[in-house]
Phi, psi and omega in degrees: 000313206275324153332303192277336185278324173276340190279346156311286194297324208266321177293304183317312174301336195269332196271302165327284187325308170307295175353279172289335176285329189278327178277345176266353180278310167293329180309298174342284187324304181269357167299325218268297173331305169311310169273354154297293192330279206322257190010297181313297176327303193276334191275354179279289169341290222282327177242025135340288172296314160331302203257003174280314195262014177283330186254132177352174193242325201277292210305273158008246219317325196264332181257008157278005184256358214259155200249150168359324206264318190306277219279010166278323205279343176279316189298301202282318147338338210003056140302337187255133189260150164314300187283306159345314145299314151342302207257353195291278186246005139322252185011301184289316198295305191308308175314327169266017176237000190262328152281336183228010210026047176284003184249154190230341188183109127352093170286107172268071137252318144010313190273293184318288172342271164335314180306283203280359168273341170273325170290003175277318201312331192299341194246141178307335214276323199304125168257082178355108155310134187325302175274034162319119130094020188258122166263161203235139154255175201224124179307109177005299175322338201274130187290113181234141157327121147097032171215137175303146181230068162301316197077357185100003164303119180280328185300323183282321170349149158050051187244104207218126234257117182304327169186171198267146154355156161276334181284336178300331175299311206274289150359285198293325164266337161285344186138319184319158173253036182330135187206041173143160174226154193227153202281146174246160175288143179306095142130011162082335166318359218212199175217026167235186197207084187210136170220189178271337177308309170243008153089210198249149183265119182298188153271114177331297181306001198167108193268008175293250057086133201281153177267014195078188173198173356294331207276006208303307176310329184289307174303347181277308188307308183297327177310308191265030195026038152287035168152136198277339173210139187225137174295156087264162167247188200190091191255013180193346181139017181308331179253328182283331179257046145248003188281313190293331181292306170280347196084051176231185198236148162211180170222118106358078152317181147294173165318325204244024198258344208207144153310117141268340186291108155119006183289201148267163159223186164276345198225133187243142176066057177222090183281353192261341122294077170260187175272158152211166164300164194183130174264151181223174193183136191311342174200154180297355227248323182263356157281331145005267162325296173312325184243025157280312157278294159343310180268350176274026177224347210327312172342268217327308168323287182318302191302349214251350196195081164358300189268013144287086206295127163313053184271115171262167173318113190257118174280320194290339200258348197248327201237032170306146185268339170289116188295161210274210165212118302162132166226155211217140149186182212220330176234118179268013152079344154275303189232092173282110167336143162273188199299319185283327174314304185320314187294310183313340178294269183328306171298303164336296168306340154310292162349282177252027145285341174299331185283345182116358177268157181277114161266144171211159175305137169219130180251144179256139210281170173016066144319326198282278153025288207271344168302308195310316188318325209276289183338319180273320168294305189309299176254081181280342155308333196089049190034043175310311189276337179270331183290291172312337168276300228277308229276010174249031199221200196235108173274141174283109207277025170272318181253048205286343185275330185263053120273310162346289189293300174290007150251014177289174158291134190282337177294330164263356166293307182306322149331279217288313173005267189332276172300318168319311155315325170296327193249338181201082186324282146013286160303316164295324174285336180283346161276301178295021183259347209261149205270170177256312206212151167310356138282339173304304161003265184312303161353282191297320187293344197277333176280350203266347152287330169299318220290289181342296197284342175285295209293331173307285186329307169303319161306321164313309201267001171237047091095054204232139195294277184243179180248133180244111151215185179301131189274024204191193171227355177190167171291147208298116172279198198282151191289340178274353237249321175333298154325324196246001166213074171338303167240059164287026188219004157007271200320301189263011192259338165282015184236356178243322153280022178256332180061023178277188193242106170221165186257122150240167200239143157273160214219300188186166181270154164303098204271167167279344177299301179330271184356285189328310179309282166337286201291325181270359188234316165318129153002149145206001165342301177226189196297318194282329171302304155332309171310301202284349178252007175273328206260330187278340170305136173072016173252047204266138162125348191267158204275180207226138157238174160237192179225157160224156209223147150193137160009143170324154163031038186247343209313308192303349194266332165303309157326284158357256203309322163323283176330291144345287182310330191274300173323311182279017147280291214250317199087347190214000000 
């Protein structure tokens, strides 16, 4: 016996011993990558900045001042040149990445581009595309011709992507202009936004504190206004809490509103979660614009990707006069908001009960239920494939808590669950959650279609438009803190397993009452609770959104309401 016990250990040591001699080895490799990137990176910057500074300084500064709805009306108009905006915001991006690091690249082909969209323009025959001559940044992920889609993977560097997306293709014919892609958290998994390849992206407000994730670099760059409109994507809330984190505005459509075919994913073959695409943008008025144009071509998509329906922009659902019906709530029963979220709900809802819409209490049912569900479809392996990338890569020590975890083993999380639940409730359903087998698997896809049609039903029978709730659980914290509260992410991750189309609006900042409220009223009932109200103290001045949620190929009437809400702000 005592043989087998040593030839046990002596293997397990030998097996350990590989281990680390093969990881260190890979580390080796991908360090000299990493610094060739950097290299790149800053002469990519520098003549970024080069072709920014081609243009006045006067003439510049006035068309950085002009907002979406101006420079498309200067641009069509051609007061503005194609390349002049271009070179415009070359100019903005450097300035906002030099501040939060948010660009991963530069497309400098961007200045040709604009070169042959102002010569086309110069003959009487050329009929200006809607969006002419705007330049669009784009999320790392995203298939642009001759450019990496790493994902924060370093093994992936210099892998450069053969032709662009059908939506870049599709971009690029309405007018648009790509003139950068921006950085994510490493394997996209996460709601911070830092990998080893490109270090970490701040927050405009406050560079201690994350602009979010996944889509994070596109919220820091608009956040510092390096761009007036942006691609993100989105499976748990990648474009809505970096909107909520900076004060910018974006939307998560459903799934089947946008092409897929020739993408990505962070995870492949989770037919029951996917990502989608999304525009974000310093205000609602210009996701608006974008996709009024965009689903009103919506054909071009639909001809190039079968399983794309040919849903066009529906104006009459965006721009109706019947008011609406609201269903509303500040706690999900799960993750209790810290105070200023709570508040930013109630104000919003003040908001458009002002407009003449009905709000009422709405609960959404079994959150604890639906956190296992969304885990387990999204890492329907038990986070194999993602595990098996990071462990042939330079792992980001940001995501050091979901590493962890997937390399426990799923039979023993489930072990250990059980007495963890006794001392940390939370943490024990977040154990149980990674599927064991593909009977579990299907199990789960069947509840998470029963869960679809009870929360429909429910919206049915109280005769209800959209959803008003909280986009977070707290104002953007410190860049490890994401990692360390895992399912901090409710709020926008039951809307990506709801497959609705929702949005968030900036609303108001983190006030000192908000604080006062926080340090004397908030929760510390458990560990995650402890975190998030030790990361949300000293976050007064940051800014606050809410989201609105409604049913598939519903999104305009979410826009609707986004909108309303910006207006009973702002005023315009």
């Amino acid at each position: 016996m005592l043989f087998y016990v040593v030839l046990l250990l002596l293997g397990a040591g030998a097996y350990y011993y590989h281990f680390k001699t093969n990881r260190k080895k890979i580390i080796e490799r991908l360090e000299t990558v990493v610094q060739r990137r950097r290299d790149d990176l800053a002469k990519n910057v520098q003549e970024a900045k080069r072709i920014g500074d081609k243009l006045d300084a006067t003439r510049r500064d006035w068309i950085a001042g002009l907002d979406f709805e101006q420079l498309q009306g200067e641009l069509q108009r051609g007061h503005v040149s194609a390349v002049e905006a271009v070179r415009t915001y070359f100019y903005k991006g450097v300035l906002a990445h030099q501040k939060t690091n948010a660009v991963t690249a530069f497309i400098l082909e961007a200045e040709q581009q604009a070169e042959e969209m102002d010569e086309k323009a110069k003959s009487p025959s050329y009929v200006k595309p809607p969006m002419f001559g705007i330049p669009l940044s784009l999320k790392e992920c995203l298939k642009v011709k001759g450019y990496d889609t790493t994902r924060g993977f370093v093994q992936d560097a210099y892998r450069p992507s053969t032709e662009d997306s059908i939506q870049i293709e599709h971009y690029k014919k309405l007018g648009l202009i790509p003139f950068c892609q921006t950085n994510v958290p490493q394997s996209l998994l996460s709601y911070n936004c830092s990998n080893p390849l490109f270090g970490t992206t701040t927050n405009p407000y406050d560079s201690t504190r994350t602009c979010g994730g996944s889509s994070g670099g596109e919220g820091a760059l608009i956040g510092a206004k390096g761009s007036l409109i942006g691609i993100g994507t989105d499976v748990g809330g990648s474009v809505r809490i970096p909107c909520h984190f900076t004060g910018t505005a974006g939307l998560k459509p459903s799934k089947m509103r946008f092409a897929h075919r020739g993408g990505g994913a962070s995870v492949p073959g989770k037919p029951m979660i996917d990502a989608n695409d999304g525009p974000m943008a310093q205000d609602v008025k210009t996701n608006v614009e974008f996709l009024r144009n965009v689903w009103g071509d919506i054909d071009f998509q639909s001809d190039r990707d079968p399983y794309c329906p040919p849903v066009h922009w529906n104006e009459s659902l965006y721009a109706s006069e019947k008011k609406l019906r609201v269903g509303y709530y500040i706690d999900d029963g799960w993750f209790t908001p810290t105070p200023a979220l709570q508040r930013a709900v109630l104000e919003a809802k003040k908001h458009l009960e002002a407009a003449g819409h009905t709000v009422v209490p709405f609960y959404p049912p079994r959150l604890t239920e639906v956190i296992q569900l969304y885990f387990r479809a999204v890492c329907l392996d038990g986070g194999q494939y993602v595990l098996n990338k990071l462990l042939k890569d330079i792992i980001e020590p940001t995501i050091n808590m979901q590493v962890t975890l997937w390399m426990i083993p799923t039979w023993v999380q489930r072990a250990l669950s059980y007495p963890i639940s006794l001392v940390f409730p939370r943490m024990g359903v977040l154990m149980s959650s990674l599927t064991r087998d593909t009977f579990e698997l299907r199990e789960a896809y069947a509840d998470i279609e029963a869960y679809r049609e009870e929360y429909v039903g429910l919206m049915m029978k109280d005769n209800l438009d959209v959803i008003l709730c909280p986009a977070s659980i707290m104002p953007a914290p410190q860049h490890d803190i994401p990692s360390k509260v895992l399912c901090g992410v409710s709020y926008t991750c039951l809307y990506n397993l709801l497959d609705f189309g929702a949005g968030v609006v900036p609303v108001t900042k983190v006030s000192k009452a908000d604080e006062e409220k926080l340090i004397n009223e908030y929760p510390e009932t458990d560990k995650w609770y402890q975190i998030t109200k030790k990361a949300t103290i000293g976050a007064i001045g940051m800014p606050i959104g809410v989201q609105v949620a409604a049913p598939p190929f519903r999104e305009e009437a979410v826009l609707r309401a986004m909108r309303e809400i910006e207006i009973a702000i702002h005023g315009k």
